[in-house]
C-alpha positions in Angstrom: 81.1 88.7 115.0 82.6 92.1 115.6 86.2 90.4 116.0 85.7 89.3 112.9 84.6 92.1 111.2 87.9 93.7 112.4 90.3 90.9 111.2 88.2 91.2 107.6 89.0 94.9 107.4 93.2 94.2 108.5 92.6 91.3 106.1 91.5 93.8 103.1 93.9 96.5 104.1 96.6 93.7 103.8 95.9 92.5 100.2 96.0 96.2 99.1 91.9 97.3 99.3 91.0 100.5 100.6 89.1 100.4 104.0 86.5 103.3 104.9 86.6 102.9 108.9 84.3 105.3 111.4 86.4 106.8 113.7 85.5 109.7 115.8 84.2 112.8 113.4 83.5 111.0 110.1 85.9 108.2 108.2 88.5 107.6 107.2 89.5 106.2 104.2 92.5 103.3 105.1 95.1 101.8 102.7 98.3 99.9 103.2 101.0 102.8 103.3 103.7 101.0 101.7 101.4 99.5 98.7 102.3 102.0 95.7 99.4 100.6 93.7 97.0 100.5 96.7 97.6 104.5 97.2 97.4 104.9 93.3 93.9 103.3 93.7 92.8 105.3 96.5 94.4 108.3 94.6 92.7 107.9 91.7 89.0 106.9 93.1 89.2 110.0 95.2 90.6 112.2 92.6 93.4 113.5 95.0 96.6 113.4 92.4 98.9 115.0 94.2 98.3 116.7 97.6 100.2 114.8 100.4 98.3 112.1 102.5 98.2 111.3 106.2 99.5 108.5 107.8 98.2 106.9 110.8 101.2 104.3 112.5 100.8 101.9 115.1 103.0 102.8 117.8 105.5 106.2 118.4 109.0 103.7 118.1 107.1 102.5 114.1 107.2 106.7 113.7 110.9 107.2 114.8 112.0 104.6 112.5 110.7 106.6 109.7 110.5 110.0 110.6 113.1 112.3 113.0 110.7 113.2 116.1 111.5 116.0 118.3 110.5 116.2 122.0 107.8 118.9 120.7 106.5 116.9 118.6 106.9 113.7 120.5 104.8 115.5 123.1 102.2 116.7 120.2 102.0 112.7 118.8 101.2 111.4 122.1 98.7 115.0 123.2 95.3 114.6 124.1 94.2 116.2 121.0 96.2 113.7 118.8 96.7 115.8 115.3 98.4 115.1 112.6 102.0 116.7 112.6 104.1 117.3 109.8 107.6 115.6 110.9 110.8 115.5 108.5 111.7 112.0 106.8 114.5 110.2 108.8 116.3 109.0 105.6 115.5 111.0 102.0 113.5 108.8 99.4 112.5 105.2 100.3 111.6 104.8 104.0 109.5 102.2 103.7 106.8 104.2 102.6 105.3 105.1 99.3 106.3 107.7 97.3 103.2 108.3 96.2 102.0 109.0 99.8 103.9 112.3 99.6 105.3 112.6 96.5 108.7 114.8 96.5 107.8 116.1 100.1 110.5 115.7 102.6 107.8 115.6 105.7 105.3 113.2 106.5 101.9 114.0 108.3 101.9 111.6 110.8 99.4 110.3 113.6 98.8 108.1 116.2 95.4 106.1 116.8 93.3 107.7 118.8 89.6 105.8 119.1 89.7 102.1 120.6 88.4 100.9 116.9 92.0 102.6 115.8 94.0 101.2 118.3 92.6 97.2 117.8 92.6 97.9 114.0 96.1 99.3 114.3 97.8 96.6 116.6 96.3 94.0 114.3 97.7 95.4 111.0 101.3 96.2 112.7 102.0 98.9 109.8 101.4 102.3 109.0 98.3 103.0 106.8 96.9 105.7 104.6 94.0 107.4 107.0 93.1 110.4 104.7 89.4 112.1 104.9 86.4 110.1 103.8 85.0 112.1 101.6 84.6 113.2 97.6 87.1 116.1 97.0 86.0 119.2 98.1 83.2 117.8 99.8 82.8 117.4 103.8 83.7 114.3 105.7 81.1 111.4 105.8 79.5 110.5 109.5 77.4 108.5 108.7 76.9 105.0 107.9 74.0 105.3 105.3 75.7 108.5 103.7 79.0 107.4 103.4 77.8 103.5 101.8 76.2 105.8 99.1 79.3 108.7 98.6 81.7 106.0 99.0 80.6 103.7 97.4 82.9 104.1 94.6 86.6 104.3 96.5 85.7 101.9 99.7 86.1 98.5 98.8 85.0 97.8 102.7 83.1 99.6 105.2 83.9 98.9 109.1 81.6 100.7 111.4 80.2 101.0 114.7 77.3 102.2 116.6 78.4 105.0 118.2 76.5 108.1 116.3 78.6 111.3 115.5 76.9 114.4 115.7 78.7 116.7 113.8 81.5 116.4 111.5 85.3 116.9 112.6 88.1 116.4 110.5 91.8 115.5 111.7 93.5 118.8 112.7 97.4 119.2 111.2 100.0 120.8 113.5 103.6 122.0 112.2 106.4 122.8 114.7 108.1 126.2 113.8 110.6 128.2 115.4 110.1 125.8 118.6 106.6 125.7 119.3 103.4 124.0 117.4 101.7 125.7 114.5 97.8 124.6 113.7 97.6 124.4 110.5 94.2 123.0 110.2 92.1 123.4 113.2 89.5 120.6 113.9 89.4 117.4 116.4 91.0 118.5 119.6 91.3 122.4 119.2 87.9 123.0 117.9 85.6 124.7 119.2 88.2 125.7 122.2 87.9 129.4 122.7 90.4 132.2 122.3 89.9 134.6 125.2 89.8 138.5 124.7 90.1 141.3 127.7 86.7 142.9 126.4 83.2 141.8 126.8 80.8 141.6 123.8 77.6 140.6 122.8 77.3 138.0 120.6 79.2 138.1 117.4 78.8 135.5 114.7 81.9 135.5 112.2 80.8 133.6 109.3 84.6 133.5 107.3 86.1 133.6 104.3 85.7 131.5 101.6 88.5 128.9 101.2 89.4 126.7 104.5 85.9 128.2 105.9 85.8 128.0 109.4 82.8 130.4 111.5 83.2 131.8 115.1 81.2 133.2 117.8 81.8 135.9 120.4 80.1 135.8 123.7 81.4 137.3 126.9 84.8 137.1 127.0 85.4 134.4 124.7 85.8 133.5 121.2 84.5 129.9 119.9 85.9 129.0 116.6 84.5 126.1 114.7 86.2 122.8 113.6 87.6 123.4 109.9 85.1 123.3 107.2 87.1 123.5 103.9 86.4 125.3 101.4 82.9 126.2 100.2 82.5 125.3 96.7 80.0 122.0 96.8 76.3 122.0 98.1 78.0 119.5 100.2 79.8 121.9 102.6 77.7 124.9 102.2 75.0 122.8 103.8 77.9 121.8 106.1 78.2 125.7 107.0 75.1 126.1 107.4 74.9 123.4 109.9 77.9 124.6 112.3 76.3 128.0 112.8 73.4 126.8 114.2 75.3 124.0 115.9 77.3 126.7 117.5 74.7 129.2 118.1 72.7 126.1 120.0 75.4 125.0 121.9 76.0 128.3 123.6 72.2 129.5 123.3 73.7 132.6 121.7 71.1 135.0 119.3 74.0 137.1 117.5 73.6 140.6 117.5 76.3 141.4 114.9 77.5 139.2 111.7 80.9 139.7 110.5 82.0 139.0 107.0 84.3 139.4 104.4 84.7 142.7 102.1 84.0 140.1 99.2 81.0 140.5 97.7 81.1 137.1 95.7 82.0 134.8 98.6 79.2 132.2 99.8 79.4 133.7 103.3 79.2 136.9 102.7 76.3 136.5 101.0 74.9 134.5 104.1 75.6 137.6 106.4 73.6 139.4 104.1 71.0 137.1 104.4 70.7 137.3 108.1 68.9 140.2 108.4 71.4 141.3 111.5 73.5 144.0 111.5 76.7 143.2 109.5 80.5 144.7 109.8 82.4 144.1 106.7 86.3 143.0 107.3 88.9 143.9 105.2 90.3 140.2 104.8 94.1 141.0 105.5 92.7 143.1 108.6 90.8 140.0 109.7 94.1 138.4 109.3 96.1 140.3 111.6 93.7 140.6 114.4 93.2 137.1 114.8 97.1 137.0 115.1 96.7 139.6 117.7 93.8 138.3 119.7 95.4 134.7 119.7 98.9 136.7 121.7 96.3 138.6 123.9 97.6 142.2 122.1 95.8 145.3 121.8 98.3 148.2 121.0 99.7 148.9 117.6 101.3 147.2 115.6 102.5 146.4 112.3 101.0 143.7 110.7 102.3 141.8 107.5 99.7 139.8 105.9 100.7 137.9 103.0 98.4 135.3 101.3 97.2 134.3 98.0 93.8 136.4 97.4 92.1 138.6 99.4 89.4 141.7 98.4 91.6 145.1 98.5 89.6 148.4 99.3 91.1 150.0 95.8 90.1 147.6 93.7 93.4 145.1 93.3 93.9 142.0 94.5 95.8 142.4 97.7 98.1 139.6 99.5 101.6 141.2 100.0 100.4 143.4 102.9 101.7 146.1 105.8 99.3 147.6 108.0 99.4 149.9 111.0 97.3 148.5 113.4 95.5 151.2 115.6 93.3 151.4 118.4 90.1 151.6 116.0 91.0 150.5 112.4 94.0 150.2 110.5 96.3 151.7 107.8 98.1 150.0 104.8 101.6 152.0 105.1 103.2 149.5 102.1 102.4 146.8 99.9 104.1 144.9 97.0 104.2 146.7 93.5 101.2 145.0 91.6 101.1 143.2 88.7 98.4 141.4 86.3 97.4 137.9 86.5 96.3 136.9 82.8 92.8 134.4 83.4 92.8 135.8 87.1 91.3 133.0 89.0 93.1 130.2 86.9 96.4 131.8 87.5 95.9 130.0 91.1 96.2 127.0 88.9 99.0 127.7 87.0 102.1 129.1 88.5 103.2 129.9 85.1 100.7 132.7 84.3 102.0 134.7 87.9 105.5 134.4 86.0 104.2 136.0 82.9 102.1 137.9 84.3 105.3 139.4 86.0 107.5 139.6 83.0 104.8 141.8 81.3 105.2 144.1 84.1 108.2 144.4 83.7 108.8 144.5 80.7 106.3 147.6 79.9 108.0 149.6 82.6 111.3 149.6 81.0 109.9 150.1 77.8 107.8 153.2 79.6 110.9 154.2 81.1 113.3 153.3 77.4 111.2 152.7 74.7 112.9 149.7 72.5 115.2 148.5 75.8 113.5 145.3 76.2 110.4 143.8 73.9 108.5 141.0 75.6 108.9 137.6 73.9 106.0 136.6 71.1 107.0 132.9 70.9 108.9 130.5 73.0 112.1 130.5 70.8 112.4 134.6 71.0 115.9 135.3 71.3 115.4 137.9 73.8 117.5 136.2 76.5 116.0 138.3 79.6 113.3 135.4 79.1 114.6 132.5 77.9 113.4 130.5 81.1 111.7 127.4 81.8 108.5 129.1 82.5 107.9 130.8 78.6 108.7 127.0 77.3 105.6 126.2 79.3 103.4 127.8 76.6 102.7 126.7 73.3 102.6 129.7 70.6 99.3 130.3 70.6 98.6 129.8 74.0 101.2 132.5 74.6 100.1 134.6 71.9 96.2 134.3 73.7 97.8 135.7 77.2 99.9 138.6 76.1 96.6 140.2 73.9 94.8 139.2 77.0 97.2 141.4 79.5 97.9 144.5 76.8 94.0 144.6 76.2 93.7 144.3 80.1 90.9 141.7 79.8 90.6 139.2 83.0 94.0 140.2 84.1 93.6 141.9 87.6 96.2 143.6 89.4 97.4 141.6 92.8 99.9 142.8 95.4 100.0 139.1 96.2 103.0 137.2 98.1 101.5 134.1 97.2 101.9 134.8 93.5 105.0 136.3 94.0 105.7 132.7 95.0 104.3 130.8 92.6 106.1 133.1 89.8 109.4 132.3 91.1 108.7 128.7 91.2 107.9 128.9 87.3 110.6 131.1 86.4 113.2 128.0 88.1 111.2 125.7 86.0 110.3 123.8 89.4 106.0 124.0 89.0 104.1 125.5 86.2 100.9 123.8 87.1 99.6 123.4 90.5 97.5 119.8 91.3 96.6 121.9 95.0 96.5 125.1 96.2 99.8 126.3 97.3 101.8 123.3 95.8 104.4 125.6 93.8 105.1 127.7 97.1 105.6 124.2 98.9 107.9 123.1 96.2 109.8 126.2 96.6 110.0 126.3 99.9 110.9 122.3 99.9 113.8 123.4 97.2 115.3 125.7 99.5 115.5 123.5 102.4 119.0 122.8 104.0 120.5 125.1 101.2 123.6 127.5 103.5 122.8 130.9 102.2 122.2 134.4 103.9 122.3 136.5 101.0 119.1 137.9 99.7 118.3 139.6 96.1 118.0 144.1 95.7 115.1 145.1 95.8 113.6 148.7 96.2 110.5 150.7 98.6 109.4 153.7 97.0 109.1 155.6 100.3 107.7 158.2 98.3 104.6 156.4 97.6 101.6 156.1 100.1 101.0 153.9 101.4 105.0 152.8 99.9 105.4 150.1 97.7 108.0 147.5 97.7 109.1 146.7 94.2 110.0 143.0 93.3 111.8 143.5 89.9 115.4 144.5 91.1 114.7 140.9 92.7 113.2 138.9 89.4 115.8 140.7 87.1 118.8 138.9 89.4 116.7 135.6 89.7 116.8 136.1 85.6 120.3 136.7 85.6 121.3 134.0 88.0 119.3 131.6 85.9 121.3 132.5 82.7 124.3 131.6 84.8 123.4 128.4 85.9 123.6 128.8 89.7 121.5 126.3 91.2 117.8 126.6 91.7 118.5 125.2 95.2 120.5 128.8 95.7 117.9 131.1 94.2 115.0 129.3 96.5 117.3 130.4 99.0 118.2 133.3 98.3 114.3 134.4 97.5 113.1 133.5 101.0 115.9 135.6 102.5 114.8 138.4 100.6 111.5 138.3 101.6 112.6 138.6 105.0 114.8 140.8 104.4 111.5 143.1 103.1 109.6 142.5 106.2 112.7 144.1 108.5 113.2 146.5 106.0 109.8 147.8 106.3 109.7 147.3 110.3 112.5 150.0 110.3 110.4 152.2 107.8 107.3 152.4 109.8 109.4 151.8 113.5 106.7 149.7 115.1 108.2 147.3 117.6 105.8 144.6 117.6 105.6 143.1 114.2 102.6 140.7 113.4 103.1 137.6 111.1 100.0 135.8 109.6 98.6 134.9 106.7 98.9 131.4 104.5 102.5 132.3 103.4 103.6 132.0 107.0 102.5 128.2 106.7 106.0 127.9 105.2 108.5 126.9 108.4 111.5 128.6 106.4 110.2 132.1 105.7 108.5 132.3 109.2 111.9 131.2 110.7 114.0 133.2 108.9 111.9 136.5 109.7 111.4 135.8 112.7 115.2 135.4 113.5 116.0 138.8 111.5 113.6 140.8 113.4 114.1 139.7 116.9 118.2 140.5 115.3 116.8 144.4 114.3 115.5 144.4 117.4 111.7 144.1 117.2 109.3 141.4 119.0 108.1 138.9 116.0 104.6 137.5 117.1 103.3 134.4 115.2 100.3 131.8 115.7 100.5 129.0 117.5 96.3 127.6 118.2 95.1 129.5 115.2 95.7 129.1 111.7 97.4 131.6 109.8 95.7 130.7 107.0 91.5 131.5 106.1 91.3 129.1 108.8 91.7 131.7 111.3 89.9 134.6 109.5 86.7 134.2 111.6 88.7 134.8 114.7 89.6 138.2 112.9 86.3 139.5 112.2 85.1 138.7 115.4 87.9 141.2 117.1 87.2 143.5 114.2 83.8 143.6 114.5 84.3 144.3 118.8 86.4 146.9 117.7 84.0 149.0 115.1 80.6 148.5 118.2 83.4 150.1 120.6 84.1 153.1 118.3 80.6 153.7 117.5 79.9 154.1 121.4 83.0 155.8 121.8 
């Protein structure tokens, strides 16, 4: 009976159903890989337009025919732990996969089975499959059979189970190979909850996070547990999820904390669980949290400089910050330079659309030069304005009064905050080429960017100027988006300006290495997901002579913020003994 409950399920993923199967933490959700209408289905049932999904193949040799595999990730593929690793297509477009399964990616997140149920299910189909998360979107993966017949009810077409009971939820983690060694991405089955060790002993910490890519820590002795990912906490779903892990965690270790750590943010769901605690709490500056967990994951303890770029994160003066430099000292840090701010019209829903960063940018700009020469440059009312600094892709992106809406919005300075954010920075570029004006997934216009500059021969980067003046000093982006303008008007490829972008932003980080002359320069945050930037910096400043220290076992991303708060929250209980 169970044989055939197997061949049904190959049976069904053959004539193009999709296939919730229990695997180890939850389910998966199974389709045939090279089925376009199959993925559409499973696409559209899950309400996942977009964002690229995982493959699970047969065999390593059914990989290499699709995908180049280097010995790292060979090694990683075949590793206990068994992640899913990002891995370049062999040949560009059709390689016998979908497009939809990644569409206009040039990797593929690949893995190999890893249950028994897996490996009989896998031999029998021969193929690779779809094997993304079983789960609504935002919402944590099913484990359970009763659960998952009701949430999944609507994208399974067939359920194959077993008896085996899974205890707590664990997602597949996602490993990317950069400058020669792995990268986790997304930390879950096989990493999590593996501790990070530290030199110094502690009572027990818990770190309950951020908000986005939640994941919560505990600090006991000399050791650091850190949670399997949790995604982001926007349902009922996963709070209740979060919930869950801390005790889970604080069980498993029989651990009372006698410290919470949080984030600065007052609006974030676990924050407001840390308040709720009734423990002591140390509030982390997010980018802080950031940098420490780099640290603590390569064992270091002197100071440092620490760039820490990301979307979002809760600055201490009332900005947005995410375009980063602190001094890291013994006890605390100092931000010695960030990027030049600018507003993000609809705050929030910029994250969403690419194309308010971009105008958000151009306002900036354009009411300093008309601070600095009244009447040199007026900022466009209406998509046909023949004010050439802005005829670009991105104003086309707006109808008249949509446009109209924005620009009273930022010159009334209504729901426009100011960000230092790289991530923005980012996404504005990717408007102003006309490459994304509307993300379906967080960070999907940085991807594209970063996918647009890939294999491009360039090692020239844009001007750009650091008021050194200024404390803490701040590095100003517009020499940089006033040549991306002009390049554009020029027609040089948007290939080129990708390029030339992520060069520059390297260029920065040395830049401001040699300003504040600390050798050891620290590299997290989620911008340093991207392999070309954290490549390129990393081969620049080991050039300038400084030692570049990136994660490998951690996330750079929110991911790895618990880790952070932990250290940070060591740190503050050792000065106030001190």
């Amino acid at each position: 009976m169970r044989h055939e409950a197997l061949l049904a399920a190959a049976y069904a993923v053959r004539q193009g159903l999709v296939v919730a199967v229990k695997g180890l933490g939850g389910f998966h959700l199974m389709c045939d890989a090279r089925n376009g209408a199959s993925v559409g289905t499973l696409r559209k049932r899950k309400r996942r337009e977009e964002k690229p999904l995982a493959l699970m193949y047969p065999t390593l040799e059914a990989v290499k025919e699709h995908c180049d595999v280097s010995p790292i990730e060979d090694r990683l593929l075949m590793s206990p732990e068994c992640p899913i690793v990002l891995l370049r297509r062999r040949i560009a477009g059709d390689v016998g996969i979908a497009p939809s399964v990644a569409p206009g990616n040039p990797y593929l997140g690949v893995m190999l089975p890893y249950t028994p149920l897996h490996h009989l299910l896998m031999r029998e189909l021969g193929f690779p499959v779809v094997a993304t998360s079983g789960n609504l979107r935002e919402e944590p993966i099913c484990t359970d059979e009763r659960v998952a017949l009701e949430r999944l009810k609507g994208i399974a077409d067939l359920f194959l189970v077993h008896d085996r009971p899974i205890v707590r939820h664990v997602d597949d983690s996602i490993v990317r190979v950069i400058a020669g060694r792995e990268l986790v991405m997304r930390r879950a089955r096989g990493y999590a909850p593996l501790p990070v060790p530290i030199k110094s002993t502690t009572k027990p910490i818990l770190a309950v996070g951020g908000h986005l890519k939640n994941a919560v820590a505990l600090g006991i002795g000399r050791d650091i547990f850190i949670s399997q990912h949790l995604g982001d906490l926007e349902t009922a779903q996963s709070y209740e999820a979060f919930e869950k892990t801390i005790d889970s965690l604080e069980n498993l270790y029989a651990a009372k904390p006698a410290t919470t750590a949080c984030d600065r943010h007052p609006e974030y769901l676990s924050t407001k669980y840390a308040e709720k605690t009734g423990i002591p709490i140390v509030r982390v500056q997010h980018h802080y949290a950031h940098i420490l967990s780099c640290m603590a994951e390569n064992e270091l303890e002197d100071s440092s400089l620490g760039v820490s770029w990301d979307g979002t994160g809760y600055g201490l003066d009332g900005t947005v910050w995410g375009g980063e430099f602190l001094r890291i000292t013994d006890r605390s840090f100092e931000r010695v330079a960030h990027f030049r701010t600018f507003p993000l019209p609809g705050g929030e829903q910029a994250i969403k659309e690419p194309r308010r960063s971009a105008l958000g940018l151009w306002f900036e700009m354009s009411a300093k030069m008309r601070s600095e020469s009244p009447g040199a440059m007026s900022f466009p009312r209406k998509r046909e304005s023949s004010s050439g600094s802005f005829d670009v892709e991105s104003l086309k992106a707006y109808s008249d009064l949509e446009l109209k809406n924005l620009l009273t919005m930022l010159e009334k300075g209504v729901n426009s905050p100011r960000t230092s954010s790289a991530g923005r920075l980012f996404d504005a570029v990717a408007s102003l080429v006309g490459l994304r004006h509307r993300n379906a997934f967080e960070g999907q216009a940085a991807m594209d960017l970063e996918f647009l500059a890939d294999g491009v021969e360039n090692d020239e980067y844009y001007p750009y100027n650091i008021d050194q003046h200024a404390t803490p000093h701040v590095v100003d982006w517009q020499p940089m988006v006033s040549r991306i303008l002009e390049d554009l008007r020029n027609g040089v490829s948007s290939g080129l300006i990708a390029a030339k972008f992520h060069v520059t932003l390297s260029e920065i980080i040395v830049t401001v290495a040699k300003i504040i002359g600390e050798e050891r320069v620290i590299l997290s945050g989620g911008c340093f997901q991207n392999k070309l930037l954290t490549e390129i910096a990393i081969t620049r400043l080991r050039a300038a002579g400084f030692r570049p220290y990136w994660h490998q076992r951690v996330p750079p991303n929110d991911g790895g913020i618990a880790l952070g708060q932990v250290v940070a929250a060591l740190r503050a209980n050792r000065s106030s003994t001190d």
